[in-house]
C-alpha positions in Angstrom: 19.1 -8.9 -2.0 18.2 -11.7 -4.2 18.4 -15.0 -3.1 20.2 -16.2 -6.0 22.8 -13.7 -4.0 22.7 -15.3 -0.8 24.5 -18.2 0.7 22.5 -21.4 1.7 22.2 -20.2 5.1 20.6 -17.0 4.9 18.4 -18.2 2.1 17.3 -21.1 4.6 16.9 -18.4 6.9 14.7 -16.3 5.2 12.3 -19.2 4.1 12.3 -20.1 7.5 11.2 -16.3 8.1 8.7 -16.3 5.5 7.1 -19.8 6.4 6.5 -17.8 10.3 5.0 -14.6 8.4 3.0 -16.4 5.6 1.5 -18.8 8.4 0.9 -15.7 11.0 -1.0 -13.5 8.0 -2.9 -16.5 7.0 -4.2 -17.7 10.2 -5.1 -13.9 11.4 -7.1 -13.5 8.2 -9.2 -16.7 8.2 -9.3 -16.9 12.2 -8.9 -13.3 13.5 -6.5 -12.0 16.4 -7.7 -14.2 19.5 -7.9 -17.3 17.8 -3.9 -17.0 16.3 -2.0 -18.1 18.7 1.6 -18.6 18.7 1.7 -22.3 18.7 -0.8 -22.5 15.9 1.2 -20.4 13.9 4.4 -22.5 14.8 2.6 -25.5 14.0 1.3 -24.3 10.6 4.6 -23.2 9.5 6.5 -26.2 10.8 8.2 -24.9 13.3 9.2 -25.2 17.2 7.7 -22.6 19.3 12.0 -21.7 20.0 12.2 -21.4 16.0 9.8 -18.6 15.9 10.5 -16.2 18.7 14.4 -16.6 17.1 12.6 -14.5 14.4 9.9 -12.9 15.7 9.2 -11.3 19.3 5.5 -11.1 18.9 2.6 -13.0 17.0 2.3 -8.9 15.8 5.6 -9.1 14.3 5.0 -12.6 12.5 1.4 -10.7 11.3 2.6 -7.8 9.7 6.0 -9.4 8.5 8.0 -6.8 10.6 10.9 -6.3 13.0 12.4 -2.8 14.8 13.7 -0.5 12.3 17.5 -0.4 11.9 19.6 2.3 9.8 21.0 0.6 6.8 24.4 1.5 6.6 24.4 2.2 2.6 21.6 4.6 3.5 23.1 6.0 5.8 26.2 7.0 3.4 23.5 7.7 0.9 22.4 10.6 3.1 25.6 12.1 3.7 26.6 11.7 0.1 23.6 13.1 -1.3 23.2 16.5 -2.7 19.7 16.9 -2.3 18.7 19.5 0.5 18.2 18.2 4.1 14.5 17.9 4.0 14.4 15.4 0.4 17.5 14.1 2.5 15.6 13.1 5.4 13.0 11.9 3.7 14.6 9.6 1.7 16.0 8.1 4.6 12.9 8.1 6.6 11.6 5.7 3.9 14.8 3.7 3.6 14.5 2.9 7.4 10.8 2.3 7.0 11.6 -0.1 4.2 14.2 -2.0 6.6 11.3 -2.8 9.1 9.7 -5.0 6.6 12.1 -7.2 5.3 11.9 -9.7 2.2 8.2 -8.1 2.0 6.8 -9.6 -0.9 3.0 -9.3 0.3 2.0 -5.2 0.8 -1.9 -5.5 -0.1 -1.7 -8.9 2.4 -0.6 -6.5 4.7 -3.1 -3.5 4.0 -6.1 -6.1 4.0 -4.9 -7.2 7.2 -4.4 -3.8 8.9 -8.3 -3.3 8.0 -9.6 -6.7 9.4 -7.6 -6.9 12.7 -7.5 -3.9 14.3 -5.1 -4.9 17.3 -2.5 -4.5 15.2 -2.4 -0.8 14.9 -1.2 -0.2 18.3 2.3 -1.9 16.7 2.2 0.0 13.4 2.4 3.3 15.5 5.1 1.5 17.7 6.5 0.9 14.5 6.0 4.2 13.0 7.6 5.9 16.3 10.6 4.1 16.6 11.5 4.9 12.9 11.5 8.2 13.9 13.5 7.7 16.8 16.1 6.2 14.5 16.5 8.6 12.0 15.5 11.9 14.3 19.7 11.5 15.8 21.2 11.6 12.0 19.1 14.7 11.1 19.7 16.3 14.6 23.8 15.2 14.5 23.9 17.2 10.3 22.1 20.0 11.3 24.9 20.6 14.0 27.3 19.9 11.5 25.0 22.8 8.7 25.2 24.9 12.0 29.0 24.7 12.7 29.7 24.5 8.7 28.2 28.0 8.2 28.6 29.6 11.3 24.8 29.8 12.2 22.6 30.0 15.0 19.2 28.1 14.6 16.5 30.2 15.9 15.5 27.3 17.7 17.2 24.3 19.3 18.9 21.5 16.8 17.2 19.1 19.1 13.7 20.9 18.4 14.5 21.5 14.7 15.3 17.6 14.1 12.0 16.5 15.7 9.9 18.7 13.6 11.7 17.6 10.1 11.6 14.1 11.0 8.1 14.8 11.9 7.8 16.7 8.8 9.5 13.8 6.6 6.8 11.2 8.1 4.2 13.6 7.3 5.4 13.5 3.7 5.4 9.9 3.4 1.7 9.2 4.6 0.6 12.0 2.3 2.4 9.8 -0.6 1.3 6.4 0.1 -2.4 7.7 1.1 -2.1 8.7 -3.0 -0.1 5.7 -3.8 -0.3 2.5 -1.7 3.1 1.4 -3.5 5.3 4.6 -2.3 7.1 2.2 0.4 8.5 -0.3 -2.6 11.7 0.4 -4.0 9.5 1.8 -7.1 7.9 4.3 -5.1 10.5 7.5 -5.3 8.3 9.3 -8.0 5.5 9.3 -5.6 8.1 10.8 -2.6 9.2 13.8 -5.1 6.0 14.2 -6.5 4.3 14.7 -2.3 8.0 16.4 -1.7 6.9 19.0 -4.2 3.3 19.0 -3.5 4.4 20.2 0.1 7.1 22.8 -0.9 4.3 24.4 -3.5 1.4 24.4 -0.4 4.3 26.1 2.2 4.8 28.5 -0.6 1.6 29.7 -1.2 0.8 29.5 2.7 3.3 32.1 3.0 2.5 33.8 0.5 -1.3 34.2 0.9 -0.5 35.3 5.2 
């Protein structure tokens, strides 16, 4: 959303957001994990301490700009609507959900260069990284009961086991695409997600193949 869309509330809102994030990144990068404290980072942004755990739960968060993933509900219907089969399906939504966790996110290399010079912060990303896939793993799980019940066929293995391994398999997807292009989680970055889509079909192929 634009903020030329939004009302003056939200837009208030997500300066206020933004101030908390800019002032968290800034102070981890000159001052490193110890020394950024949440009352330094309310203070530089010109907040109460109240103001900022309203937006963020943890100095992490405020860091890395991020919140727990959520299911957006247009990509949610985007999903069912699509024809696409169920693995670019879950993929697509896998990154959609991913995308949700880091709101407003103007700052990506910010973010890289400060996943390499603070290393206490990876212990959220994988937090992170795991409860996307605990959101999306019930939608895939829920449609390929509906694909079973649809055709009238019997997975060789549980639905339970067979949604865990494609939402596995969709995350696996997306780190082989931004490890080749940093900007695959920006709304620009679907030609990299068909292009390591692809690049996975053509290796399973040939695996089988060559057995």
């Amino acid at each position: 959303m634009h903020t030329s869309d939004m009302s003056l509330r939200e837009r208030n809102r997500v300066d206020t957001w933004t101030a908390i994030h800019n002032a968290a990144a800034e102070l981890a990068l000159e001052h490193g994990w110890t020394a950024t404290t949440v009352d330094k980072i309310a203070a530089q942004a010109g907040v109460s301490k109240r103001t900022f755990f309203n937006y963020f739960p943890s100095k992490e968060d405020a860091i890395l700009g991020a919140q727990d993933p959520t299911l957006p509900d247009a990509d949610l219907a985007a999903f069912y609507a699509s024809e696409e089969d169920l693995i670019h399906r879950t993929v697509t939504l896998t990154m959609a959900v991913m995308r949700a966790s880091y709101p407003y996110d103007q700052n990506r290399p910010r973010r890289r260069e400060l996943i390499k010079k603070v290393p206490e912060l990876s212990s959220r990303m994988k937090h992170l990284a795991a409860a996307v896939e605990q959101v999306v793993e019930p939608v895939v799980r829920a449609e390929l009961e509906r694909i079973a019940e649809d055709s009238q066929t019997q997975f060789n293995q549980s639905t339970e086991d067979a949604a865990q391994a494609l939402t596995l398999y969709a995350t696996t997807i997306i780190r082989f695409a931004f490890s080749k292009n940093p900007t695959t989680l920006s709304e620009t970055g679907t030609d990299s997600i068909s292009s390591a889509i692809t690049t996975f079909r053509e290796v399973i192929q040939t695996s089988t193949w060559l057995s």
